[in-house]
Every structure is written in structure tokens, then in C-alpha cells.
C-alpha positions in Angstrom: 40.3 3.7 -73.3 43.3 2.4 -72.1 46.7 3.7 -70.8 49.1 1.7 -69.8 52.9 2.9 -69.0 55.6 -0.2 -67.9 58.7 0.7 -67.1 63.1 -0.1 -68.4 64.5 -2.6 -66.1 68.3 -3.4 -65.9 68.6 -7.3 -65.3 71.1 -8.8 -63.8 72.9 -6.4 -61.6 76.8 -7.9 -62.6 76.5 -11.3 -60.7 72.7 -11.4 -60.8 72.2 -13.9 -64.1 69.2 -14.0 -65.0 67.7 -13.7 -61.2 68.0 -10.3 -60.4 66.3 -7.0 -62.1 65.5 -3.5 -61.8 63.0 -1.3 -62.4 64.0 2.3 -64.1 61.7 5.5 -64.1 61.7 5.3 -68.2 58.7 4.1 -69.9 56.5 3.0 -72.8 53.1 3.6 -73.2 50.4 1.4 -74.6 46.9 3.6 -75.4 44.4 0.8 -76.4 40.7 1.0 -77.4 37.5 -0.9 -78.9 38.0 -0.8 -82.7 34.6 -1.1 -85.5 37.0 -1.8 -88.2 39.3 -4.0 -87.2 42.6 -3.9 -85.2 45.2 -1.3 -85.8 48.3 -0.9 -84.6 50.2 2.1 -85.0 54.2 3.1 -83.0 55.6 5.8 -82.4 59.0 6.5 -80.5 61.9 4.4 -80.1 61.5 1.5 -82.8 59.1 2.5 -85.0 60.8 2.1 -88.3 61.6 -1.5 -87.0 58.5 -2.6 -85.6 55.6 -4.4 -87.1 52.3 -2.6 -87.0 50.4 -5.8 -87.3 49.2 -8.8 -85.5 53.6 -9.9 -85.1 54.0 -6.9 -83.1 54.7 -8.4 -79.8 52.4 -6.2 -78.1 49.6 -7.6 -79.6 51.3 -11.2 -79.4 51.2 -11.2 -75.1 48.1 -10.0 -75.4 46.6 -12.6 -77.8 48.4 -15.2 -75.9 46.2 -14.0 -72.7 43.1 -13.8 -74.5 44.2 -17.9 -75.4 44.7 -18.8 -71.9 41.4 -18.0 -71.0 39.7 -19.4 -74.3 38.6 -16.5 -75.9 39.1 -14.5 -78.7 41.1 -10.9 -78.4 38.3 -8.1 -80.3 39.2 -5.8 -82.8 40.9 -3.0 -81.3 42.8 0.3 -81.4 46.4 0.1 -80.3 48.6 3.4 -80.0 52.2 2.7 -78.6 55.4 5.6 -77.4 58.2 3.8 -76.8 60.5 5.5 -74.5 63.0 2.5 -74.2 65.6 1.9 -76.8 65.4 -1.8 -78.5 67.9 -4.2 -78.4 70.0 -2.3 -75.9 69.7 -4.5 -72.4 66.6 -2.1 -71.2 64.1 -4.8 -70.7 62.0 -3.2 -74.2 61.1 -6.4 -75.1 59.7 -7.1 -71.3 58.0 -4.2 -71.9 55.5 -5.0 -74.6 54.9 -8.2 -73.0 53.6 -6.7 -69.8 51.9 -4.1 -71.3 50.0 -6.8 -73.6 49.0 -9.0 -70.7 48.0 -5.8 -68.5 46.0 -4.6 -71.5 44.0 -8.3 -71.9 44.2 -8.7 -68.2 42.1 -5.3 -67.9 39.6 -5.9 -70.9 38.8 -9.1 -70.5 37.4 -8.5 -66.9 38.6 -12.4 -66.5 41.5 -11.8 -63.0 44.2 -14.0 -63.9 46.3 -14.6 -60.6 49.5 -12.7 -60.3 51.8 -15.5 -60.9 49.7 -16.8 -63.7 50.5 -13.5 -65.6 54.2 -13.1 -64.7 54.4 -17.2 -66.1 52.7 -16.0 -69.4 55.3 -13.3 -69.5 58.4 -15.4 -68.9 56.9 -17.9 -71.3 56.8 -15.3 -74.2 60.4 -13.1 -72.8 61.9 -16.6 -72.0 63.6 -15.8 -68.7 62.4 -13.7 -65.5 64.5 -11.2 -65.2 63.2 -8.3 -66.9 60.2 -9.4 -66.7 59.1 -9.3 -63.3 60.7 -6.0 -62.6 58.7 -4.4 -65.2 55.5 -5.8 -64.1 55.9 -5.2 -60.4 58.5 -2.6 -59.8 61.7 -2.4 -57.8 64.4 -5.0 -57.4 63.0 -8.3 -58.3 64.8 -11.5 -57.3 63.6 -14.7 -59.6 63.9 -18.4 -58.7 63.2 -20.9 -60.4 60.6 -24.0 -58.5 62.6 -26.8 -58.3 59.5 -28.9 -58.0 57.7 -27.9 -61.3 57.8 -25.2 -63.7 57.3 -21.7 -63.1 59.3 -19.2 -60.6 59.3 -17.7 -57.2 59.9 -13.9 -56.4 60.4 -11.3 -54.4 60.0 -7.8 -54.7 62.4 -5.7 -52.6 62.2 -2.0 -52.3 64.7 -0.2 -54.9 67.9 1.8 -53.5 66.3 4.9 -51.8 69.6 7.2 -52.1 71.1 6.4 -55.4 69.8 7.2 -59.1 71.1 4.9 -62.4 73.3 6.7 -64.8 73.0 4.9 -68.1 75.1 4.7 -71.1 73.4 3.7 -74.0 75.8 3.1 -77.3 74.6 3.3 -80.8 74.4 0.3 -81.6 72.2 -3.4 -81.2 73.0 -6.5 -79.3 70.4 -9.5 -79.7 69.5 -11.1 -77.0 70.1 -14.2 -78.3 73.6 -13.1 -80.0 74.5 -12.0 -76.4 73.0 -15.8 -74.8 75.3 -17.8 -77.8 78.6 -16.4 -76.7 78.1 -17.8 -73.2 79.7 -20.9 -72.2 77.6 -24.4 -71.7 79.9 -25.4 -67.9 81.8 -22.8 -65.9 84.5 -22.9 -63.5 83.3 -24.2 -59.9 85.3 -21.1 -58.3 83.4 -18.9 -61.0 79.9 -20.1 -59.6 81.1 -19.8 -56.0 82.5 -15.9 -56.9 79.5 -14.7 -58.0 76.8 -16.6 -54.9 79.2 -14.6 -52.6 78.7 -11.4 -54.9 75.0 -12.0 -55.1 74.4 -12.0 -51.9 76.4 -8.9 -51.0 75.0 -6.9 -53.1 71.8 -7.5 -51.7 73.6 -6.9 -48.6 75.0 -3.8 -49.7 71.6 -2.7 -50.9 69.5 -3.3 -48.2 72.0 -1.9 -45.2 73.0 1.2 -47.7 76.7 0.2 -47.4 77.7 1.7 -51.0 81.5 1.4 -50.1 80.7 -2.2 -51.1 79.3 -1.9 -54.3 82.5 -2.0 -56.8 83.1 -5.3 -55.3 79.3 -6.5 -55.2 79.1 -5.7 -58.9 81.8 -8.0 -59.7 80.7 -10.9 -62.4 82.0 -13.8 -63.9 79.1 -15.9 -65.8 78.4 -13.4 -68.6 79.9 -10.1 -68.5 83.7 -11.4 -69.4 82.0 -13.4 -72.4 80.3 -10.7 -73.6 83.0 -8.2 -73.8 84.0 -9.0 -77.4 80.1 -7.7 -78.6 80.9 -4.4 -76.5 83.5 -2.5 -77.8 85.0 -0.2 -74.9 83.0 -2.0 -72.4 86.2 -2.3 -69.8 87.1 1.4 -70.8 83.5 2.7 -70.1 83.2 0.7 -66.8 86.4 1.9 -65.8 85.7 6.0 -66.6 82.1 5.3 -64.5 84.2 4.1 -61.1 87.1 7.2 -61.9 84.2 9.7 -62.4 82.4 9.1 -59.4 80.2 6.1 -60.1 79.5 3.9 -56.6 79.8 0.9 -59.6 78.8 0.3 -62.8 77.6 -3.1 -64.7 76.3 -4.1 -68.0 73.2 -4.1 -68.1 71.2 -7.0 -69.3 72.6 -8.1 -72.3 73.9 -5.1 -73.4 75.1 -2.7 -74.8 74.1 -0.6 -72.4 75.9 0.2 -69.5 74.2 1.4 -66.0 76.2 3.0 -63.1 74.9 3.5 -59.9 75.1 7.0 -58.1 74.8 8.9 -55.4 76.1 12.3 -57.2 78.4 13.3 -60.2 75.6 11.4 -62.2 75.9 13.5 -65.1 80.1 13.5 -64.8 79.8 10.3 -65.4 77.4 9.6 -67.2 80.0 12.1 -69.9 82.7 9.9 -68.8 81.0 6.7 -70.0 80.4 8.3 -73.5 83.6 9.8 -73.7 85.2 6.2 -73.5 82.4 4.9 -75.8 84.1 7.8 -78.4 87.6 6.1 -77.3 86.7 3.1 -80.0 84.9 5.2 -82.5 81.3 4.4 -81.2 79.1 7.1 -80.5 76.5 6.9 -77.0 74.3 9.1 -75.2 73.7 8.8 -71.5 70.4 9.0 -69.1 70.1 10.0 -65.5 66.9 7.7 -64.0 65.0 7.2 -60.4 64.5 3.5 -59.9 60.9 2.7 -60.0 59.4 1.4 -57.2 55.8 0.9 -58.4 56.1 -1.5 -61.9 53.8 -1.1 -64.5 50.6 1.6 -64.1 47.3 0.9 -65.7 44.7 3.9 -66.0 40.8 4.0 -67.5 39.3 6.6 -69.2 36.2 7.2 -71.0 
């Protein structure tokens, strides 16, 4: 038997596109054994009136796509999955059945992939790094791309010691590829230029603790301001985060979710987020999170 628990992540960070991503203390859990009759799947938890419980489920997918990399076929098995991460809501869920597939072949078939072999697989299946790597490693991720083949570099930096994410999570899906089509093909020199200056001080801010700079360091012009119009009340939920306390506040991923970061007040604002969700007739509940430091956690049992 089994377990295996992979954290949310929140990608992107405001200026971060698609390179930066954090890992969040909420989790699903994969429980996966040898089967006699065949594999089933069964889901419980966020999602499981929406996912398949067959061989589609992307669970089962990642790992099937490991068991191909190493030319063998995946055995029957027993899969059990708890989501704890809400789906289509910029929480990495989707990064999270792709790790915890590959963890799960990565573990049974006894066959060590290197490290980067398996965080390629799972960009190849999630299609960018940003939630990805986060989930499988833990803390604040940074993602390159090579730009002498394919495949990425990374590195793993220690999450923000003092602060804890507040986030918002409306009621209500944004596809990840809904949220990608509303971006523009070219942007603005000065827009590209803006957000390398914000990228690197909020790593800045991050690693020397200097949280006066983070409403500035959150600051984004590639995605956020074309993805307002899927986000109803996004500026008025920002907005209520910074006047309730927040250091700053982002979407996060793709959205609709929104994460503040926090020293204290987390649950003022975390009420102030949903209150300005209720401003446009949309209803939202809000979490108080650790950042995870650790990524995904595999355990055996007999």
C-alpha cells in the first residue's frame, strides 16, 4: 500500500508568468494498491461528481505515461483518491494528480527515474512548469526554460518563514485554457521590462523579509489585467485584501482564486476578500494556509 499526499501551489506570484510557484499546506491524497480484479479507481472529496473513475482520470494518465517511459505495462491496481484542492480554481489540482501519478509509478515500479526526468514527464502532461514543480518539490519554485533543448531548469528556494497565504476561493470555474486564450500573442516592451523588475524584487523582498515591498513586487502586467473580465470583483477583492491588512494579494494561477499574503489579520481579510466577492453577487469561502516547504510526501505500508 501506498499513500501519497502532494500539495496546492499558487503559480505565478503577480509578475511570475508561468516561472514562479508556491507550494501551500493543502493536499490530496492518492492511496494505491496491487488489484486481482482489475484496476479501480474510486474519488472522493473535492471533484468527485466531475471526475472520471476510469483509466481518463488523470491520475492514472501520469502514471500510465511513466510506466511508458520505461516500457512497461502499469498492473492492475487499486486506486483511492481525497481531494482536498478545489478544481479549476488556480490551486495547481490538476499538478496534483500528475505528481501523485508519477510518484505512485515512480515508487512501484522500483525503476529510479532521475529527478528531472520526472518533473519533464509532469510538465509534458500539465503543459507548463509552474505548478508543477512546486507540487513535486515544495517551496518556491523558479522555472526556466533551457535555451539549448527542451526541458527546464529550477530552483527550489525556501518558502516565506513569517507569513501564511490567505486564500479566496469563489464559486465558480475558470479553465485553464479559457484563462491562456484571453492573453495577448505580443506585449508592450515597457510591460515586459515592468514585470523583470517586479520579478526580481519580489524575490528580493522574499529572501531579505522586506514585506513593505510586497504591494509593489506583486504588481503584474502579462496576465492579470487580461484576465480580469473572467473574474468578476477581482480589483474589488484585491483591493479589500491590501485595506484589511494583507502585505499583498495576487491572483493566483489562472484563477479564480485569489491568495494574499500575511503576516496577521489573516482571517480579516481573508472576510474582506469574500465580502467583495458578495459585492458582484458571487459567493466565496476563504482558507488560512502554511507554505509547504517539503513538496509531495510518499509513505509504504503493509
Amino acid at each position: 500500500m501506498l499513500k501519497i499526499m502532494v500539495p496546492a501551489t499558487t503559480a505565478n506570484i503577480g509578475p511570475g508568468f508561468d516561472c514562479l510557484g508556491m507550494a501551500l499546506e493543502l493536499y490530496n491524497t492518492l492511496e494505491i494498491a496491487s488489484s486481482d480484479e482489475g484496476t479501480h479507481i474510486q474519488v472522493y472529496g473535492e471533484g468527485a461528481d466531475r471526475l472520471p473513475c476510469s483509466e481518463n482520470n488523470l491520475i492514472y494518465r501520469a502514471l500510465a505515461r511513466y510506466y511508458e517511459e520505461i516500457n512497461s505495462p502499469p498492473p492492475p491496481l487499486q486506486l483511492k483518491m481525497t481531494n482536498g484542492i478545489p478544481l479549476a480554481r488556480g490551486l495547481g489540482s490538476s499538478a496534483a494528480a500528475i505528481v501523485a501519478g508519477l510518484l505512485a509509478a515512480h515508487q512501484l515500479t522500483g525503476q529510479v527515474l532521475p529527478r528531472e526526468r520526472v518533473l519533464d514527464l509532469a510538465v509534458e502532461l500539465e503543459g507548463h512548469p509552474d505548478n508543477v514543480a512546486p507540487a513535486l518539490l515544495g517551496g518556491l519554485v523558479i522555472s526556466a526554460a533551457k535555451s539549448d533543448g527542451p526541458g527546464y531548469h529550477y530552483l527550489q528556494l525556501p518558502p516565506p518563514r513569517e507569513l501564511q497565504a490567505v486564500v479566496c476561493i469563489p464559486d465558480f470555474l475558470v479553465a485553464t485554457e479559457d484563462a491562456r486564450r484571453v492573453l495577448p500573442s505580443q506585449v508592450a516592451f515597457s510591460d515586459a521590462v515592468h514585470n523583470l523588475g517586479r520579478v526580481a524584487l519580489l524575490l528580493g523582498a522574499f529572501r531579505s523579509e522586506r514585506w513593505d515591498l510586497l504591494p509593489a513586487a506583486l504588481e503584474d502586467r502579462l496576465h492579470q489585467p487580461y484576465r480580469k473580465g473572467l473574474v468578476p470583483g477581482l480589483d474589488q477583492a484585491l483591493t479589500q485584501a491590501r485595506k484589511a491588512g494583507a502585505l499583498g494579494a495576487a491572483l493566483s494561477g489562472s484563477g479564480p482564486t485569489i491568495v494574499a499574503f500575511v503576516k496577521d489579520n489573516a482571517a480579516r481579510v481573508g472576510r474582506a476578500m469574500e465580502e467583495a466577492f458578495a459585492c458582484v453577487d458571487i459567493a466565496a469561502h476563504s482558507l488560512v494556509l502554511d507554505f509547504n516547504a517539503g513538496g509531495a510526501k510518499v509513505q509504504e505500508s503493509t
